[in-house]
N, CA, C, O and CB atoms as a CASP TS submission, in Angstrom:
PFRMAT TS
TARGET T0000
AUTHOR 0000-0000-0000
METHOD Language model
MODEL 1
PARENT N/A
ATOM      1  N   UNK     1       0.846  -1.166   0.000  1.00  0.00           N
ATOM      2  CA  UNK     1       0.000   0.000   0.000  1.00  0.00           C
ATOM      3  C   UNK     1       0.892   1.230   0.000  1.00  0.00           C
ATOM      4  O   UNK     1       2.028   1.199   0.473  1.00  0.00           O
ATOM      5  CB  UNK     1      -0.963  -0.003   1.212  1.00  0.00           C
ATOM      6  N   UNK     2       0.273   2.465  -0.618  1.00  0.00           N
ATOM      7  CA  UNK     2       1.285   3.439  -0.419  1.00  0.00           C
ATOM      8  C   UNK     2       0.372   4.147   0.085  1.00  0.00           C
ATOM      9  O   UNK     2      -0.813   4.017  -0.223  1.00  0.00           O
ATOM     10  CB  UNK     2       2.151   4.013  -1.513  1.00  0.00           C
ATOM     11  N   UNK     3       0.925   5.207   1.144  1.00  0.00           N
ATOM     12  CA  UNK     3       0.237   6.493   1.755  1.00  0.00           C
ATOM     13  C   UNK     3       0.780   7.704   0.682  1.00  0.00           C
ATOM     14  O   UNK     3       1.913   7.423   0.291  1.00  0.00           O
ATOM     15  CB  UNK     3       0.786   6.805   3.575  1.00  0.00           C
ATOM     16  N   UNK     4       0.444   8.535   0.307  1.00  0.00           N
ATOM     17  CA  UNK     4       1.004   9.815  -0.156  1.00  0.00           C
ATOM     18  C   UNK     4       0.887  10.722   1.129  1.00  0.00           C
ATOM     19  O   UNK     4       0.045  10.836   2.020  1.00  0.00           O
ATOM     20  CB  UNK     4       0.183  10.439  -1.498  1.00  0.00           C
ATOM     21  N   UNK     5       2.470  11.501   0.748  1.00  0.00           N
ATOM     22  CA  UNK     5       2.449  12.324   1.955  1.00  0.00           C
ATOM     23  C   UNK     5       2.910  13.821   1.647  1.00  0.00           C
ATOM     24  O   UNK     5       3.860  13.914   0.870  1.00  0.00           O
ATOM     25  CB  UNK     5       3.389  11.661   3.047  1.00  0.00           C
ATOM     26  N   UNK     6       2.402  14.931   2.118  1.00  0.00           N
ATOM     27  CA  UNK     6       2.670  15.876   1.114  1.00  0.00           C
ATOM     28  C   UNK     6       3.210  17.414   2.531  1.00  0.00           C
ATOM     29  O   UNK     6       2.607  17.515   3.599  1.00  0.00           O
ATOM     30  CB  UNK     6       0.850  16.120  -0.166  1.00  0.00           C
ATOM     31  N   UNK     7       4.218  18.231   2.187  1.00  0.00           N
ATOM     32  CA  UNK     7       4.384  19.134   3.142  1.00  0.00           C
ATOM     33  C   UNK     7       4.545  20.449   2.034  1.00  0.00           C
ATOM     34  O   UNK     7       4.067  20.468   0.900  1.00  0.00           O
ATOM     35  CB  UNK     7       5.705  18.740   4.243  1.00  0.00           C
ATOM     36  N   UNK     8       5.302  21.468   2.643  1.00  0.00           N
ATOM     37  CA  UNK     8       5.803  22.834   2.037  1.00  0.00           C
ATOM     38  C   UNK     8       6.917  22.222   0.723  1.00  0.00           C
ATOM     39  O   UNK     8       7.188  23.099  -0.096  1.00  0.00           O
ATOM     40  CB  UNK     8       6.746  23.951   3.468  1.00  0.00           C
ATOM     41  N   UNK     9       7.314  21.376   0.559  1.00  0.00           N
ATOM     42  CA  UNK     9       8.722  20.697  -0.075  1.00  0.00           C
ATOM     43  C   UNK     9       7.778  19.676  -1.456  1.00  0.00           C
ATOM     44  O   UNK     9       8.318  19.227  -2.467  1.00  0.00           O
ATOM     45  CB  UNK     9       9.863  19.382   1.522  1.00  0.00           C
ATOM     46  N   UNK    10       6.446  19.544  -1.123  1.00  0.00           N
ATOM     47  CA  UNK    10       6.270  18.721  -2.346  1.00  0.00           C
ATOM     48  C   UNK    10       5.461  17.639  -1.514  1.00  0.00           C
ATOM     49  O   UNK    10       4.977  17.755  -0.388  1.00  0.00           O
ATOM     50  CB  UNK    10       7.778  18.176  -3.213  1.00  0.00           C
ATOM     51  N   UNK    11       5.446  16.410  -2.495  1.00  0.00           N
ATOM     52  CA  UNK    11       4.602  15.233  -2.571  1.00  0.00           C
ATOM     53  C   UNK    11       5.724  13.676  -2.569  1.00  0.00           C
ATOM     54  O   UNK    11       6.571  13.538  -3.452  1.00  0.00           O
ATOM     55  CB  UNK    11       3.586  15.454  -4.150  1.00  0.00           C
ATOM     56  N   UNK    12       5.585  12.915  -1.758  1.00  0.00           N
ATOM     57  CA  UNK    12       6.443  11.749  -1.731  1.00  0.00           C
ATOM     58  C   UNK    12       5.328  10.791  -1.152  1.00  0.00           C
ATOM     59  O   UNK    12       4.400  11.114  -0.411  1.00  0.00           O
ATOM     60  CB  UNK    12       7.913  11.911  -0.792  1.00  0.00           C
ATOM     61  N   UNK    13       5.712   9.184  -1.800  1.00  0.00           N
ATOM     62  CA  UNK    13       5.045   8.298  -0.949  1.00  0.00           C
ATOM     63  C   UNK    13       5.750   7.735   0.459  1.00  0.00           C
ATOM     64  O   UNK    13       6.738   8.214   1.016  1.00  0.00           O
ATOM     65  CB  UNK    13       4.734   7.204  -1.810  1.00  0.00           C
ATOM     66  N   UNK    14       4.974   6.605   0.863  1.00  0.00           N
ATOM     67  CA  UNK    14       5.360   6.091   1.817  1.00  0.00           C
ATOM     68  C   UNK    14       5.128   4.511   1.870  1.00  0.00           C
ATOM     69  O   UNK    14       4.040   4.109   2.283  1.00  0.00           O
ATOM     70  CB  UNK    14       4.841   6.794   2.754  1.00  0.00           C
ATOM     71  N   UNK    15       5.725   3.954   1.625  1.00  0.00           N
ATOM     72  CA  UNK    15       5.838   2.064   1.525  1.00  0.00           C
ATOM     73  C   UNK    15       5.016   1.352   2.593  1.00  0.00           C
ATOM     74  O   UNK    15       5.602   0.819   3.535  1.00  0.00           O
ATOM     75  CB  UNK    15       7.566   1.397   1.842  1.00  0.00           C
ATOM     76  N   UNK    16       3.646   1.317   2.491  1.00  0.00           N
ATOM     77  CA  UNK    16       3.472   0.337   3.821  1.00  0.00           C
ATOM     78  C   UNK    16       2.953  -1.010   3.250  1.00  0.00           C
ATOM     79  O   UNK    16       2.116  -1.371   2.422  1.00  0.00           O
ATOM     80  CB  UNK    16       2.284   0.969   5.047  1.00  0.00           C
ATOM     81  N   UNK    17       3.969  -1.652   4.201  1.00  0.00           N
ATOM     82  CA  UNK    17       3.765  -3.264   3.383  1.00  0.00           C
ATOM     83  C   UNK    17       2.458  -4.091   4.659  1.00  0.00           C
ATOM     84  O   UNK    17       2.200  -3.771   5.819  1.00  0.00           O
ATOM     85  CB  UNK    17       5.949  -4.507   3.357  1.00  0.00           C
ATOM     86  N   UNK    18       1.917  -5.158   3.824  1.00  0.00           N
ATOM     87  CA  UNK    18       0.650  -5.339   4.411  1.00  0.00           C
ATOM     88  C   UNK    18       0.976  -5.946   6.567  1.00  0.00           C
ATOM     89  O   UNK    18       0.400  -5.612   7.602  1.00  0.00           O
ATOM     90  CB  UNK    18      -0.227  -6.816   3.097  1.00  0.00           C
ATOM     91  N   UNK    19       1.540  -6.407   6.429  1.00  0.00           N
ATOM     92  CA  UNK    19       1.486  -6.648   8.230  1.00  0.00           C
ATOM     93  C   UNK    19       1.597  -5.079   8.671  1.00  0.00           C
ATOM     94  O   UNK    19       0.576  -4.685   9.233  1.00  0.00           O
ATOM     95  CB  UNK    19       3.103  -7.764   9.049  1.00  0.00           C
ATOM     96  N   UNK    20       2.611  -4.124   8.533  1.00  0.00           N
ATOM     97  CA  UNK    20       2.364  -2.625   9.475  1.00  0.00           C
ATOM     98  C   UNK    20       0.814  -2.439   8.922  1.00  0.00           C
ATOM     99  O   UNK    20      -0.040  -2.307   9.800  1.00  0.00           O
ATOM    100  CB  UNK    20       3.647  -0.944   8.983  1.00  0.00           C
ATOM    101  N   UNK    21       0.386  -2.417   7.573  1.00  0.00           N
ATOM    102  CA  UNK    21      -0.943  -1.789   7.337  1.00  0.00           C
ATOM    103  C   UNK    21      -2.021  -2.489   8.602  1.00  0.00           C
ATOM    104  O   UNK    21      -2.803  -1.819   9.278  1.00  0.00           O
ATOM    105  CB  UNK    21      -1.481  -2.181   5.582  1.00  0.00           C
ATOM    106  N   UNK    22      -1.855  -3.764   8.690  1.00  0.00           N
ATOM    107  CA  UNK    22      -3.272  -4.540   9.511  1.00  0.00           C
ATOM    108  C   UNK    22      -3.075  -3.985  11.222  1.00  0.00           C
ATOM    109  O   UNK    22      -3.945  -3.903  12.089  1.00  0.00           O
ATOM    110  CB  UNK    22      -3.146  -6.788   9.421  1.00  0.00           C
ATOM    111  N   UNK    23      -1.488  -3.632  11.315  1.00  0.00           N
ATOM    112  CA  UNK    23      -1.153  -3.468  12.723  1.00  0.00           C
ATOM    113  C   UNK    23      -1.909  -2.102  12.425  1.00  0.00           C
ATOM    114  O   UNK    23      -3.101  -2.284  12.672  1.00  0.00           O
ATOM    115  CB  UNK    23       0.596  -3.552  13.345  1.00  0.00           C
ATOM    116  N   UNK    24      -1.735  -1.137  12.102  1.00  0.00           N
ATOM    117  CA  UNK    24      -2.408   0.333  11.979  1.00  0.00           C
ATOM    118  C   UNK    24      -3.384   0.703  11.199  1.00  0.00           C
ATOM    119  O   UNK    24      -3.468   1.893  10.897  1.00  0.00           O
ATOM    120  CB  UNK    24      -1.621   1.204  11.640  1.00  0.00           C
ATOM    121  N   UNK    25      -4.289  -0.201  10.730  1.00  0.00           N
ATOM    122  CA  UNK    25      -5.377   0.249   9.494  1.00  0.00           C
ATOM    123  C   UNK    25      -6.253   1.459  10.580  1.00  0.00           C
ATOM    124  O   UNK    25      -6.469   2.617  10.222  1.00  0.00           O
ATOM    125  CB  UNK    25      -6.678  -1.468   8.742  1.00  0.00           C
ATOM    126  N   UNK    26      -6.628   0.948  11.792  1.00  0.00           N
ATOM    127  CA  UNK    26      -7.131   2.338  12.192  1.00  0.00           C
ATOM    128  C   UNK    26      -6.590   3.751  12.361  1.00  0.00           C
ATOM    129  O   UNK    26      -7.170   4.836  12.322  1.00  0.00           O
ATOM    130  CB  UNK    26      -7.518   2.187  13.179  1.00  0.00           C
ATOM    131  N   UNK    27      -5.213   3.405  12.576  1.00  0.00           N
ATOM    132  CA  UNK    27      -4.603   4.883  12.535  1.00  0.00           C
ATOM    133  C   UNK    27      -4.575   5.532  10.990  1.00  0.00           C
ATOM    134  O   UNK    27      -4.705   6.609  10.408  1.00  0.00           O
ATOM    135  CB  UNK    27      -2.956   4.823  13.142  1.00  0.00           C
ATOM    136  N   UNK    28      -4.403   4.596  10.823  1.00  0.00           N
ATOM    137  CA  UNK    28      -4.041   5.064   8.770  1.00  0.00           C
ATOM    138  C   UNK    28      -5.873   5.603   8.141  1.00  0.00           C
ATOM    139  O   UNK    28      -5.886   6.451   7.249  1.00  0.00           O
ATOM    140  CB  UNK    28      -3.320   2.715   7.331  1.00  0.00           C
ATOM    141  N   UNK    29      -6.763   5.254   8.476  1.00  0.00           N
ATOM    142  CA  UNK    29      -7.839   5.503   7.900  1.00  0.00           C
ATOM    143  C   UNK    29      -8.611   6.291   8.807  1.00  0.00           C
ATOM    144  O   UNK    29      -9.614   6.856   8.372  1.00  0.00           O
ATOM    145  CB  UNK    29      -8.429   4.390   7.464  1.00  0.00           C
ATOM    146  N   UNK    30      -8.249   6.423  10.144  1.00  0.00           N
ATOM    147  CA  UNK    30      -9.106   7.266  11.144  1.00  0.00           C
ATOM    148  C   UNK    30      -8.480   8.799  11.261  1.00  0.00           C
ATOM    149  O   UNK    30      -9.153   9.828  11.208  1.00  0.00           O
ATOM    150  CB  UNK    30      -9.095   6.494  12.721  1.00  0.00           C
ATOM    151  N   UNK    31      -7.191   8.727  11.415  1.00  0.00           N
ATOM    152  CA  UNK    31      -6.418   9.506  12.071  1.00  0.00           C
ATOM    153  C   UNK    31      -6.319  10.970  10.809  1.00  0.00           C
ATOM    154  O   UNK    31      -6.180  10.738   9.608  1.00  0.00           O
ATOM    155  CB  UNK    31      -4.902   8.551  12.511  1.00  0.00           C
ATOM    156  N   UNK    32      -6.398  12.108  11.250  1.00  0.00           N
ATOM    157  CA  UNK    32      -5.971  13.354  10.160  1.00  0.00           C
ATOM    158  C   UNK    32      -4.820  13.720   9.983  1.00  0.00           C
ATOM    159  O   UNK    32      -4.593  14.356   8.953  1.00  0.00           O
ATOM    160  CB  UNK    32      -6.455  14.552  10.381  1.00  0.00           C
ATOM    161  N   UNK    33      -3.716  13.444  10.922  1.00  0.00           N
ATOM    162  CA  UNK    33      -2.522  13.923  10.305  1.00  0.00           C
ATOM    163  C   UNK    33      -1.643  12.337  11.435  1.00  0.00           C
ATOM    164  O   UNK    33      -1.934  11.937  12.563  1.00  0.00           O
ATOM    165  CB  UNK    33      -2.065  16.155  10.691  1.00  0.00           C
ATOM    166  N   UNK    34      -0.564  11.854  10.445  1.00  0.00           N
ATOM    167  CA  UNK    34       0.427  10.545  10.764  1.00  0.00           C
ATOM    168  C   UNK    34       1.790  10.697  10.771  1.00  0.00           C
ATOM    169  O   UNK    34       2.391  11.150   9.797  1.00  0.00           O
ATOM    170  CB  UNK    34       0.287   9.469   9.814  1.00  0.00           C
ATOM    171  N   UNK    35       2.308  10.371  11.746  1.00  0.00           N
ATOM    172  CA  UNK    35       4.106  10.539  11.660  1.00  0.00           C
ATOM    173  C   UNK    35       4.328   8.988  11.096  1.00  0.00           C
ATOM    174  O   UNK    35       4.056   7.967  11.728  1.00  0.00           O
ATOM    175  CB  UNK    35       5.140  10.894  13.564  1.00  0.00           C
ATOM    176  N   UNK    36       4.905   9.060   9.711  1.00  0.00           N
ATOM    177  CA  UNK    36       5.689   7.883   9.422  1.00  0.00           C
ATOM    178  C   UNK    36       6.686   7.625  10.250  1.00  0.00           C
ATOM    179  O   UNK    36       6.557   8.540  11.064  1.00  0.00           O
ATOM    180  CB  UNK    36       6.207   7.901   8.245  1.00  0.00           C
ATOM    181  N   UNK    37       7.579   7.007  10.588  1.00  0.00           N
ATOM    182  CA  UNK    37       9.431   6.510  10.570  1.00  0.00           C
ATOM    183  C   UNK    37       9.506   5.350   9.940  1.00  0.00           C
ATOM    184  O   UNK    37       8.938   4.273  10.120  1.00  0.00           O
ATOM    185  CB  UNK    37      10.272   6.176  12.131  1.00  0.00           C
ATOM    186  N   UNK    38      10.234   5.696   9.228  1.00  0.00           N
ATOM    187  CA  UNK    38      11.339   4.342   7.858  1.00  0.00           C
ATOM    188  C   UNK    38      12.594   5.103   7.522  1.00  0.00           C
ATOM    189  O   UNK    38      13.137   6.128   7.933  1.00  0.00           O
ATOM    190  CB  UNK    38      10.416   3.947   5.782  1.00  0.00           C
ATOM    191  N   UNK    39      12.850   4.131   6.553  1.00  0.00           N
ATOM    192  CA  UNK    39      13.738   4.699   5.675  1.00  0.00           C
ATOM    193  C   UNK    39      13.557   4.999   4.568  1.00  0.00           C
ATOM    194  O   UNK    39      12.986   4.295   3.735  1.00  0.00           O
ATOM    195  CB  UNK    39      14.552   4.193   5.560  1.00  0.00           C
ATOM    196  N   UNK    40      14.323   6.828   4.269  1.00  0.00           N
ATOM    197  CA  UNK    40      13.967   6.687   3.084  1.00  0.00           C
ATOM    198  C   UNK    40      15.059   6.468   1.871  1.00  0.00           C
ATOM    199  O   UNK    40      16.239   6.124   1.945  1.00  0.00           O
ATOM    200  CB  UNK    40      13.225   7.730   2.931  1.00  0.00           C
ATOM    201  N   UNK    41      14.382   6.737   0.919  1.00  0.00           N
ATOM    202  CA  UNK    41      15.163   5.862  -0.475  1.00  0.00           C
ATOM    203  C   UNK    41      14.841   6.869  -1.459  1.00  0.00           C
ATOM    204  O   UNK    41      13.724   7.386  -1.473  1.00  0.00           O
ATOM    205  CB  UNK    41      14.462   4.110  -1.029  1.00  0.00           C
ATOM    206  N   UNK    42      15.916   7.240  -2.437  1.00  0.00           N
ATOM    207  CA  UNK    42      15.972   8.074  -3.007  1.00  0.00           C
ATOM    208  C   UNK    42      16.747   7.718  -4.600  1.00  0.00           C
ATOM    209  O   UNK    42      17.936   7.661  -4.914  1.00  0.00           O
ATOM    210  CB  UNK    42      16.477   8.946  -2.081  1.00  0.00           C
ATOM    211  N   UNK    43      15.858   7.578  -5.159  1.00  0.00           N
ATOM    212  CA  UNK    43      16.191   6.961  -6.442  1.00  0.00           C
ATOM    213  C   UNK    43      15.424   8.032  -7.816  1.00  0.00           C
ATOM    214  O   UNK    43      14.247   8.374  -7.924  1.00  0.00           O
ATOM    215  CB  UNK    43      15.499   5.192  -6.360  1.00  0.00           C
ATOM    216  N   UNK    44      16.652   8.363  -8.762  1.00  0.00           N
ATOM    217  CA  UNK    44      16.437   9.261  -9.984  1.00  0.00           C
ATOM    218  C   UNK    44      15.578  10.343  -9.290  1.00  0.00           C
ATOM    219  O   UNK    44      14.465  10.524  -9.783  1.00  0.00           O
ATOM    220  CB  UNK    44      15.646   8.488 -11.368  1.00  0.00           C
ATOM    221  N   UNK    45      16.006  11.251  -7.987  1.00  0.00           N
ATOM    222  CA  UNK    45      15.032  11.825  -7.278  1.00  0.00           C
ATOM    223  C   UNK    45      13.492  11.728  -7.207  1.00  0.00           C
ATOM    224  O   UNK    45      12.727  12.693  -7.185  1.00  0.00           O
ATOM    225  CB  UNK    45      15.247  12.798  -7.484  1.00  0.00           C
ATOM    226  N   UNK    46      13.093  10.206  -7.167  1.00  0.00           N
ATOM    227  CA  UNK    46      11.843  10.221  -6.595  1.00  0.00           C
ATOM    228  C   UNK    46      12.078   9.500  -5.311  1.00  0.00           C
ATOM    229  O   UNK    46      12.522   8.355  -5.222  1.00  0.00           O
ATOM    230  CB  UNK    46      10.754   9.605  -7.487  1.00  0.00           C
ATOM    231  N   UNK    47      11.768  10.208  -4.420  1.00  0.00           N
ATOM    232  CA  UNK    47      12.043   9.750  -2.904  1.00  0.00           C
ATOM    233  C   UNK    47      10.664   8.619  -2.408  1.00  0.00           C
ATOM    234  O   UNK    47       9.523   8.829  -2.818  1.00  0.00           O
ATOM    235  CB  UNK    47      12.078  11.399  -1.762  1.00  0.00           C
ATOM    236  N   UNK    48      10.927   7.685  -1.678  1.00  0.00           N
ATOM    237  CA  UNK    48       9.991   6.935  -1.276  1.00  0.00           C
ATOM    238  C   UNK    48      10.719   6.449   0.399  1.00  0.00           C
ATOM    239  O   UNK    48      11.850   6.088   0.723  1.00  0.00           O
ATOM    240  CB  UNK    48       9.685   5.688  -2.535  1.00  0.00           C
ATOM    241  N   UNK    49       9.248   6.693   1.292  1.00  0.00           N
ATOM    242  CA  UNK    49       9.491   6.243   3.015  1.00  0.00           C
ATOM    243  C   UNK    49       9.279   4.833   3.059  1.00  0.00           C
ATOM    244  O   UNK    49       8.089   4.536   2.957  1.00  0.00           O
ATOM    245  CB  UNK    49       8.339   6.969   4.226  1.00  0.00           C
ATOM    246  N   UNK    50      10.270   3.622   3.210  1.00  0.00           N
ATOM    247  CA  UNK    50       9.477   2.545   3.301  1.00  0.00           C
ATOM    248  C   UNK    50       9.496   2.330   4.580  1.00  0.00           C
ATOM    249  O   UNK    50      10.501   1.910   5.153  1.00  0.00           O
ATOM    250  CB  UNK    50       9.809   1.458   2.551  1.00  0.00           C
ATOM    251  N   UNK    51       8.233   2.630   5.255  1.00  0.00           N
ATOM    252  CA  UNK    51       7.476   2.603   6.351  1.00  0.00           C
ATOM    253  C   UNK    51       7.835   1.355   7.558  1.00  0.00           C
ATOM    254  O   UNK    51       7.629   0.168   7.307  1.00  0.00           O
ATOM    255  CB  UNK    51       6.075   2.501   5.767  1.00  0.00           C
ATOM    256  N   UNK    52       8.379   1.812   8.843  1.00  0.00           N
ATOM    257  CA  UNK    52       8.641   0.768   9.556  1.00  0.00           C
ATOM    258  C   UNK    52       7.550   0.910  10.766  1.00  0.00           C
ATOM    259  O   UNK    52       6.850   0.034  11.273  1.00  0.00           O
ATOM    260  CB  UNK    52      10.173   0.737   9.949  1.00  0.00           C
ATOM    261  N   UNK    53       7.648   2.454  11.090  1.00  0.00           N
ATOM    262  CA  UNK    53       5.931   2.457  12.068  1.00  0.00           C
ATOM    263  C   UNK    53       5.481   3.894  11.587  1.00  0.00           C
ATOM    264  O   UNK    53       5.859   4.805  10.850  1.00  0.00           O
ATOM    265  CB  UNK    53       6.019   2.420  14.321  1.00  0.00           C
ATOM    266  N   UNK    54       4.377   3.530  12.501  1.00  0.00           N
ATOM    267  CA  UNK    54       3.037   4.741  11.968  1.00  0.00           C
ATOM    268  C   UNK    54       2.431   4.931  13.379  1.00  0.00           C
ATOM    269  O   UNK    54       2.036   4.067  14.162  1.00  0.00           O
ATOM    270  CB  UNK    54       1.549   4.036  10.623  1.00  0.00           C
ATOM    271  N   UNK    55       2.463   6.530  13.533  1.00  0.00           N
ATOM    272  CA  UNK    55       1.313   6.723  14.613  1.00  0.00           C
ATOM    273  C   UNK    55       0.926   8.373  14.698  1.00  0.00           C
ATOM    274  O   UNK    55       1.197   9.340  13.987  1.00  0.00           O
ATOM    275  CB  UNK    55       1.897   6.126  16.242  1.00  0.00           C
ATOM    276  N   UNK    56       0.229   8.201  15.818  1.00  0.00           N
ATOM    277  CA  UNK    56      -1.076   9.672  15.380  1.00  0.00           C
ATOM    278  C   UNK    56       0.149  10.714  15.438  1.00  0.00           C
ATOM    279  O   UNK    56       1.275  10.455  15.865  1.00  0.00           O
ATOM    280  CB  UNK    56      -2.796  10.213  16.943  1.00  0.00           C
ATOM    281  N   UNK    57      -0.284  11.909  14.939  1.00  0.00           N
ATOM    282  CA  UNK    57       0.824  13.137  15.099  1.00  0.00           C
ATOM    283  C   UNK    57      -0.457  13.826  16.397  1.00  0.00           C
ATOM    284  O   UNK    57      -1.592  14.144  16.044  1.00  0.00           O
ATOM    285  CB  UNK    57       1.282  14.421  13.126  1.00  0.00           C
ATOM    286  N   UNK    58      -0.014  13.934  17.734  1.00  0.00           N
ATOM    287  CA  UNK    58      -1.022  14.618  18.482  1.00  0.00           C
ATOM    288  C   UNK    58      -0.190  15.957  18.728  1.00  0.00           C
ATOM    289  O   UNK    58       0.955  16.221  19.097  1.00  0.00           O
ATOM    290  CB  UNK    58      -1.558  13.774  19.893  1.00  0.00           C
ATOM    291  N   UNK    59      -1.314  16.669  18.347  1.00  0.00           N
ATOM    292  CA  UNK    59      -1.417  18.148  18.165  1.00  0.00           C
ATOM    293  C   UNK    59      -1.459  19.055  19.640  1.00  0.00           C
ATOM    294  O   UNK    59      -1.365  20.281  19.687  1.00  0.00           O
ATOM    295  CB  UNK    59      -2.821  18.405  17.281  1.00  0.00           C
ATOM    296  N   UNK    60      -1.572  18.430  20.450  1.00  0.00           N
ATOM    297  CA  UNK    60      -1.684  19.235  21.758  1.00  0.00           C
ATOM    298  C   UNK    60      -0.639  19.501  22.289  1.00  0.00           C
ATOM    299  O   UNK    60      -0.161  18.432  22.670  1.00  0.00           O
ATOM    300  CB  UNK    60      -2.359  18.718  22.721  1.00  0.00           C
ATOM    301  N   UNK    61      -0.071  20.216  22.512  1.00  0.00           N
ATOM    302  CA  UNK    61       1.438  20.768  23.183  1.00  0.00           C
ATOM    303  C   UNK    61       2.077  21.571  21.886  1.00  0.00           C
ATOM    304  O   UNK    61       3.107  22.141  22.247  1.00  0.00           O
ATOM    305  CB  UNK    61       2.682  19.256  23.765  1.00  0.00           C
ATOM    306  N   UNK    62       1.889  21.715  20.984  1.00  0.00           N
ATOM    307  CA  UNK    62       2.372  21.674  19.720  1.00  0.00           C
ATOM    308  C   UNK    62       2.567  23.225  19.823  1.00  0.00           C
ATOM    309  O   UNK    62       1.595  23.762  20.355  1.00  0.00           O
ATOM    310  CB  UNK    62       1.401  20.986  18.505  1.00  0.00           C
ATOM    311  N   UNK    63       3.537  24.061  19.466  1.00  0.00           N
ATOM    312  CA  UNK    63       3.832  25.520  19.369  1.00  0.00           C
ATOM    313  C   UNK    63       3.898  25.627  17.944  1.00  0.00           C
ATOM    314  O   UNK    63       4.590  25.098  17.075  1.00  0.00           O
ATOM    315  CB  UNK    63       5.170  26.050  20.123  1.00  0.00           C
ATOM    316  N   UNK    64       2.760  26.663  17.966  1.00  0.00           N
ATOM    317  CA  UNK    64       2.828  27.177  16.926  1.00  0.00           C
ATOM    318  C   UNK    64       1.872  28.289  16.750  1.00  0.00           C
ATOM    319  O   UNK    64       1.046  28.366  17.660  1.00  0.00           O
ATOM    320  CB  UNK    64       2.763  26.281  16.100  1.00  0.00           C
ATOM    321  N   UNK    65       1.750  29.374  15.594  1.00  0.00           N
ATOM    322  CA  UNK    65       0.602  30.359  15.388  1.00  0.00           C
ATOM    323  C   UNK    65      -1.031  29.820  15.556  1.00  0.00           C
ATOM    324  O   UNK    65      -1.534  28.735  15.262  1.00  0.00           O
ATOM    325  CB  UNK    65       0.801  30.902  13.884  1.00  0.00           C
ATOM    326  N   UNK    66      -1.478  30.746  16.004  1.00  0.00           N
ATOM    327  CA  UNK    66      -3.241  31.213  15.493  1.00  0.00           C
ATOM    328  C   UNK    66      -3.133  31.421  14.270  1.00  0.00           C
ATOM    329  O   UNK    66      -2.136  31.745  13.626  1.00  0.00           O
ATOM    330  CB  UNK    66      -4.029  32.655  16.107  1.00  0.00           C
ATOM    331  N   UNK    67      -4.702  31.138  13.777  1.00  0.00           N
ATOM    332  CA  UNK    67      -4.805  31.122  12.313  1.00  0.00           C
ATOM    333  C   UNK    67      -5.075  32.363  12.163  1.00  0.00           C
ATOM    334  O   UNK    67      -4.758  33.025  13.151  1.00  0.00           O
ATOM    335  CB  UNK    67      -5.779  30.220  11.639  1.00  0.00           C
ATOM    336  N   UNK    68      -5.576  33.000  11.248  1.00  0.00           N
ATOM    337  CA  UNK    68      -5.598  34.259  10.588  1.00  0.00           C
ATOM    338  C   UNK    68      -6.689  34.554   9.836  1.00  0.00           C
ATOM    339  O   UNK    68      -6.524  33.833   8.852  1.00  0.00           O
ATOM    340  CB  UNK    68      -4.582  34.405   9.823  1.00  0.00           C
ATOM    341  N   UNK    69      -7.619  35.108   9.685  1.00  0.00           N
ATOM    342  CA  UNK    69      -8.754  35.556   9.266  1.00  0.00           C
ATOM    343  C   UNK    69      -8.785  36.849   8.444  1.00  0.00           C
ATOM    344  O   UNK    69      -9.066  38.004   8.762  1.00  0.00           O
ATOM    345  CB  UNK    69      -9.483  35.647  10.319  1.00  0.00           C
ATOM    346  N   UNK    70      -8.498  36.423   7.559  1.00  0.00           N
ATOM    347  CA  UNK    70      -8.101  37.631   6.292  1.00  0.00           C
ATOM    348  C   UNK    70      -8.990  38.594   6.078  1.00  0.00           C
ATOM    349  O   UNK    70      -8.392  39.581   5.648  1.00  0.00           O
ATOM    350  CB  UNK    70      -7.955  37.091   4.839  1.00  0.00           C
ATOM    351  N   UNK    71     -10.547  38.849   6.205  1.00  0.00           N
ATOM    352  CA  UNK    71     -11.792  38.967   5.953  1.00  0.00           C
ATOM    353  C   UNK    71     -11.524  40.679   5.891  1.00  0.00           C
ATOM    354  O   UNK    71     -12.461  41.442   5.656  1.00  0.00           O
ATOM    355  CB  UNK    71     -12.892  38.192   7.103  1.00  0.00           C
TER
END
């Protein structure tokens, strides 16, 4: 299975082979934002994470701005 994963830098996949997928299908299909860790691999610059774990990115403690209301 591949996750696509996308930041400020672009679009790359992420390798998840089927045992991590069954260990995390709920995080992977429930969850809104996921911290991969693998390794990645970087071939004719298309980069790919092949996925060793997966879990929630929790947002609470997290420093950062208020959003902004342009209006």
């Amino acid at each position: 299975m591949f996750i696509s994963l996308e930041d400020e830098t672009g679009v790359s996949n992420a390798i998840v082979t089927p045992d991590l997928f069954e260990e995390t299908r709920l995080l992977v299909t429930e969850e809104p934002f996921l911290v991969i860790e693998g390794e990645v691999q970087n071939t004719d610059n298309v980069v790919l994470i092949k996925a060793q774990k997966i879990f929630p990115l929790i947002s609470e403690g997290l420093v950062g701005s208020e959003s902004h209301d342009f209006h």
